[in-house]
N, C-alpha and C positions, 0 to 999 in steps of 0.2 A: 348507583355506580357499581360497574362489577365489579370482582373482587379480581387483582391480577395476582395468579399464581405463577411457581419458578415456573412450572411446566411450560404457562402460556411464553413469559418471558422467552424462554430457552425454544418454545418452535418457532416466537418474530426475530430471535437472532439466528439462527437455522435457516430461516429464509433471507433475512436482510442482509446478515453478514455485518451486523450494528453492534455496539457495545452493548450491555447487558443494562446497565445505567441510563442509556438510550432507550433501547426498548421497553424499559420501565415506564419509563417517562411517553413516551407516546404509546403504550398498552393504556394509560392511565388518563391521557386526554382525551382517548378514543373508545373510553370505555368497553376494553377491553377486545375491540375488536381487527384483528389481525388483519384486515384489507385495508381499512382505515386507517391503522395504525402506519403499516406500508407506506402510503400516499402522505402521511403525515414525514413519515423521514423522509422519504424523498424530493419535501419538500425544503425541506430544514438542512435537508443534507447539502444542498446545493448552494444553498447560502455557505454554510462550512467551506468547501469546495472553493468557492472565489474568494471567500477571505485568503486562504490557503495558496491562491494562486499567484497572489503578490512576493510572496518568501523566495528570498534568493537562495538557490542550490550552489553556494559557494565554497563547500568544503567537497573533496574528492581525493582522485587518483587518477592517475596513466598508467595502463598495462600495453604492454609491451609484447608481441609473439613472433618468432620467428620460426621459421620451416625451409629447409635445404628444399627446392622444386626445379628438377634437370640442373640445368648447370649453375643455374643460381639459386639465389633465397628470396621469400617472400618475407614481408613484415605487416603487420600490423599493429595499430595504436589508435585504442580506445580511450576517451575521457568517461568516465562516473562519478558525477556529481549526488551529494547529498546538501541535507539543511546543515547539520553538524559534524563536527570533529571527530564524535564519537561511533559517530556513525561510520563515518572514512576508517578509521582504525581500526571494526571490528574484523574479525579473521573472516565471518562469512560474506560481507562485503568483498575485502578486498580477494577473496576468491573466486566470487562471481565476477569481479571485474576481469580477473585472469583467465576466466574461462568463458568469457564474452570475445577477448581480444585471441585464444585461440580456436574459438569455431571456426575463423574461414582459412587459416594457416595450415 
């Protein structure tokens, strides 16, 4: 068995874009080797994925944008939905939603 060092760890998250606790775990199935290992999240990942795709995005917001254009105004109204509460609440959510509903105003 090879030995999985952080180093190895930290280039399969580097590459994968996976938790570090992830790529431990399949650095360690695959004995240590990073293309295998690859192929192994992406296989597991996918499962994750459709579990994941059943969760209702029922907590959000409505942003709202308005713009004077000639003699009238334009509007728009965005819905962003998330899984939770706290997630609606936080300032960089609800900013991006602000700034979704005014790109086309």
């Amino acid at each position: 068995m090879a030995e999985i060092t952080a180093a190895l760890v930290k280039e399969l998250r580097e590459k994968s874009g996976v938790g570090m606790m992830d790529c431990k775990k399949a650095l360690a199935e695959n004995n240590g080797d990073i293309e295998a290992s690859i192929d192994w999240l992406r296989g597991n990942g996918m499962s994750k994925a459709a579990k994941k795709a059943d969760r209702a995005a029922a907590e959000g917001l409505v942003a709202i944008a308005t713009a004077e254009q000639g003699a009238g105004e334009t509007a728009t109204a965005v819905e962003v939905n998330a899984e939770t509460d706290f997630v609606s609440r936080n300032d960089l959510f609800q900013g991006a939603a602000r700034q979704i509903a005014s790109a086309r105003t």
